[in-house]
PASEBA-1860 file (N, C-alpha, C; in nm, 3 decimals):
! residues 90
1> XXXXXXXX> -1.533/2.754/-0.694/-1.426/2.836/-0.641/-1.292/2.787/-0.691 ~ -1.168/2.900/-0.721/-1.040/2.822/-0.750/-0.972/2.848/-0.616 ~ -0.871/2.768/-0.618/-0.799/2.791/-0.490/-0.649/2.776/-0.546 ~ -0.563/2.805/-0.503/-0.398/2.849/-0.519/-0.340/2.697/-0.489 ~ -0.261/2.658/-0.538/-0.198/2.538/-0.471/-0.166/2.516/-0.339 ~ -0.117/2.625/-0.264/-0.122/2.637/-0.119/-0.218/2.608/-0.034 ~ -0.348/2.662/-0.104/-0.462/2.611/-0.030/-0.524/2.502/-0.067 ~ -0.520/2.461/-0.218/-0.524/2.285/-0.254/-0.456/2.182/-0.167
9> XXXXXXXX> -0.365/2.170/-0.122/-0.263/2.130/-0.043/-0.293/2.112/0.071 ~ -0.323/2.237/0.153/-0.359/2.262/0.293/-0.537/2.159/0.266 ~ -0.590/2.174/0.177/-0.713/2.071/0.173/-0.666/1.963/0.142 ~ -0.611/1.931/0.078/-0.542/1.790/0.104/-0.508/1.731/0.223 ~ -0.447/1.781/0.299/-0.344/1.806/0.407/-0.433/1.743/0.503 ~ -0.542/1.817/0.507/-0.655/1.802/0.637/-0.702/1.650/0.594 ~ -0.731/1.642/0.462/-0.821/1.477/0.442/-0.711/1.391/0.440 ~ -0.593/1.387/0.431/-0.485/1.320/0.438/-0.463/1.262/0.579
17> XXXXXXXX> -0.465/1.341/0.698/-0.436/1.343/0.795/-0.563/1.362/0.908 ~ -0.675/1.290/0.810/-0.768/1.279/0.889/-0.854/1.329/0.947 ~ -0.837/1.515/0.939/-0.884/1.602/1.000/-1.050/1.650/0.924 ~ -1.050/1.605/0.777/-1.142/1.628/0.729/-1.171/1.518/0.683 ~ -1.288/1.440/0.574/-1.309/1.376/0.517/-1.341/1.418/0.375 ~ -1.342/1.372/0.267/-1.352/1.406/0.154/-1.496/1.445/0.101 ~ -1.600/1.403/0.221/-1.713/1.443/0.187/-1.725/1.603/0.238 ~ -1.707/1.570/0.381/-1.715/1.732/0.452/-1.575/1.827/0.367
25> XXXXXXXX> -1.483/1.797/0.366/-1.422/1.873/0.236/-1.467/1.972/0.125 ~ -1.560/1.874/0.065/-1.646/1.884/-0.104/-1.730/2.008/0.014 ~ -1.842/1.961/0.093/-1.926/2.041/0.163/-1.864/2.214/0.165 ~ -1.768/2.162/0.259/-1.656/2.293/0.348/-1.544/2.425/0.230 ~ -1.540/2.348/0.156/-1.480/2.445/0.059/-1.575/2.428/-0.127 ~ -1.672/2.359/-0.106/-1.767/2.389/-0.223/-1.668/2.320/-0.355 ~ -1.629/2.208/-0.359/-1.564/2.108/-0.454/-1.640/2.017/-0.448 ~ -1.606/1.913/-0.560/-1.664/1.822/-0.565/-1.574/1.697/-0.485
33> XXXXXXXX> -1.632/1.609/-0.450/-1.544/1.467/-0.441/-1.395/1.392/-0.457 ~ -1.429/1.401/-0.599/-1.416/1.408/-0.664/-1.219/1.457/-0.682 ~ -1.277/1.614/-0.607/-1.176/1.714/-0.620/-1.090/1.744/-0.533 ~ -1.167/1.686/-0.407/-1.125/1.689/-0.265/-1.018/1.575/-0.299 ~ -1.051/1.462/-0.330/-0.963/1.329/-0.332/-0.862/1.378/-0.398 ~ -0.881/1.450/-0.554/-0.746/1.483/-0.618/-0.631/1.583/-0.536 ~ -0.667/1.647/-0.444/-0.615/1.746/-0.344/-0.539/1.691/-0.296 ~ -0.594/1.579/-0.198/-0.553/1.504/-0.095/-0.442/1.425/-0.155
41> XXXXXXXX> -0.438/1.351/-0.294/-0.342/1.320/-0.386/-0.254/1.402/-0.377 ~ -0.244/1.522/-0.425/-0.149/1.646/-0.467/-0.113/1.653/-0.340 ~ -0.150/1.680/-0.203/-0.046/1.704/-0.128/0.035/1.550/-0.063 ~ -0.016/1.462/-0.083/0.068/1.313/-0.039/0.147/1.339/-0.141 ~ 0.156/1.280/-0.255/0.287/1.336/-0.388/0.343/1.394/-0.367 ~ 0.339/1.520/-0.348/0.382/1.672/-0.330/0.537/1.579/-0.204 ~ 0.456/1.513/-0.113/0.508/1.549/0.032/0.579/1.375/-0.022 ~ 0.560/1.307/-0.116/0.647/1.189/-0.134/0.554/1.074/-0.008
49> XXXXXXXX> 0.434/1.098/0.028/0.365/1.024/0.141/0.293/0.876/0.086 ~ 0.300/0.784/0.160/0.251/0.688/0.120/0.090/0.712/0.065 ~ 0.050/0.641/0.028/-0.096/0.608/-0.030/-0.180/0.575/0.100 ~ -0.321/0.656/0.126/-0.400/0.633/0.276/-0.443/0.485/0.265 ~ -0.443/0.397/0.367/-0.526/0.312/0.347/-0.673/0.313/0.381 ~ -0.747/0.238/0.301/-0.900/0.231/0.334/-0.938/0.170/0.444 ~ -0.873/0.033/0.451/-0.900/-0.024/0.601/-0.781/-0.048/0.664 ~ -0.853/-0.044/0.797/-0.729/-0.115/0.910/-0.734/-0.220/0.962
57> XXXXXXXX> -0.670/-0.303/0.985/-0.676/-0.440/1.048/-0.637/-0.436/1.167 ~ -0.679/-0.495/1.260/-0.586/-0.492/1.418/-0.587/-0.681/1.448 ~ -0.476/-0.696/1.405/-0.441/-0.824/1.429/-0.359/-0.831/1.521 ~ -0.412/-0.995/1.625/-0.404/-1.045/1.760/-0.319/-1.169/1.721 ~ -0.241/-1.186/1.782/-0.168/-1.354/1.793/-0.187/-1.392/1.889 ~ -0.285/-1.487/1.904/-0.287/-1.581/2.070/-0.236/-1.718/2.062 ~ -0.151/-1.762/2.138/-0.139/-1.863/2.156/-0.156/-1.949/2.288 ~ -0.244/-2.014/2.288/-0.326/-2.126/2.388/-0.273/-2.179/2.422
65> XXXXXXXX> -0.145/-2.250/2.343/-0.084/-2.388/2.457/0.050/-2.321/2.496 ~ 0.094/-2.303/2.367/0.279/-2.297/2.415/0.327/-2.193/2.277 ~ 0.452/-2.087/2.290/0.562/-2.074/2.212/0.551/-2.173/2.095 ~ 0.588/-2.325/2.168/0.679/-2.472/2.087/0.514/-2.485/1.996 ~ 0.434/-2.485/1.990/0.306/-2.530/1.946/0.363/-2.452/1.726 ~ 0.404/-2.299/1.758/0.417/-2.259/1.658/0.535/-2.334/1.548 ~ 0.606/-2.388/1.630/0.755/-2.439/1.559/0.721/-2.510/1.413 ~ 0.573/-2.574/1.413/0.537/-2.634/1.284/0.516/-2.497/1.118
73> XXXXXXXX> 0.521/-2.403/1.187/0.497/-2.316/1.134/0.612/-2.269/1.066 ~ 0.705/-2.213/1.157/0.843/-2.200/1.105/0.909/-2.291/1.010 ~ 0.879/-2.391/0.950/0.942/-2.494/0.819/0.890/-2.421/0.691 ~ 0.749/-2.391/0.719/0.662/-2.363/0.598/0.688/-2.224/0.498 ~ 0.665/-2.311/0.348/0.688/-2.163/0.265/0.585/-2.069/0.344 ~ 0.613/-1.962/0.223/0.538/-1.888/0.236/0.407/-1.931/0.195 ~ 0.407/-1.963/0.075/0.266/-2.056/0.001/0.194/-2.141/0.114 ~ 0.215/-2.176/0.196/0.165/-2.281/0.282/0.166/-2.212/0.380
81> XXXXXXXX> 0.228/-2.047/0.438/0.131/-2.032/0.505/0.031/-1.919/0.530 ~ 0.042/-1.876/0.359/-0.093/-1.842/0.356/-0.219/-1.891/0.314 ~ -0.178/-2.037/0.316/-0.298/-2.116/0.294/-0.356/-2.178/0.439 ~ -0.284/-2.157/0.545/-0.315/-2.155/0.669/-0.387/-2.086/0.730 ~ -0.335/-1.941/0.678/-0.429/-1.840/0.718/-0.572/-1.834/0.691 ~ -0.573/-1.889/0.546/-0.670/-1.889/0.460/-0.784/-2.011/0.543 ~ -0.707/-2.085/0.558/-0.802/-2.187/0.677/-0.849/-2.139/0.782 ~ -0.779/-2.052/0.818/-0.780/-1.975/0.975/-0.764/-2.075/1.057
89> XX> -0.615/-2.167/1.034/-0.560/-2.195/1.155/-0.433/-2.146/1.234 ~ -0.432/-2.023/1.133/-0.292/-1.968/1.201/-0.336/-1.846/1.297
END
């Protein structure tokens, strides 16, 4: 099937914003993958929208003893403390 940019867009639109997925997309309007993804491109561009991310992270800060416990933290480059992280003691 061809579709008009308006309706490329509006399929974009939906997998952009979650409403579809790029598989049920391909399914729902008879594209490929493929084609759905390039859609979903064309209307983020189009609209100047960031890039979707693939994953989400939900990051927690607990701290057990105290506020003052972190203060060792605050000296450190940056380099050091993502090598903290990397330990997973931060």
């Amino acid at each position: 099937m061809k579709y008009t940019k308006e309706q490329r867009l509006n399929i974009g639109k939906q997998i952009y914003e979650n409403k579809l997925t790029k598989y049920e997309a391909s399914i729902q309007y008879d594209i490929s993958i493929d084609c759905a993804r390039d859609y979903m491109r064309l209307y983020r561009n189009t609209n100047n929208l960031l890039p979707k991310s693939n994953f989400s992270y939900d990051v927690s800060i607990t701290n057990s003893s105290s506020s003052s416990g972190l203060s060792e933290y605050e000296t450190m480059s940056k380099e050091e403390l993502i090598k903290e992280i990397i330990k997973g003691n931060l």
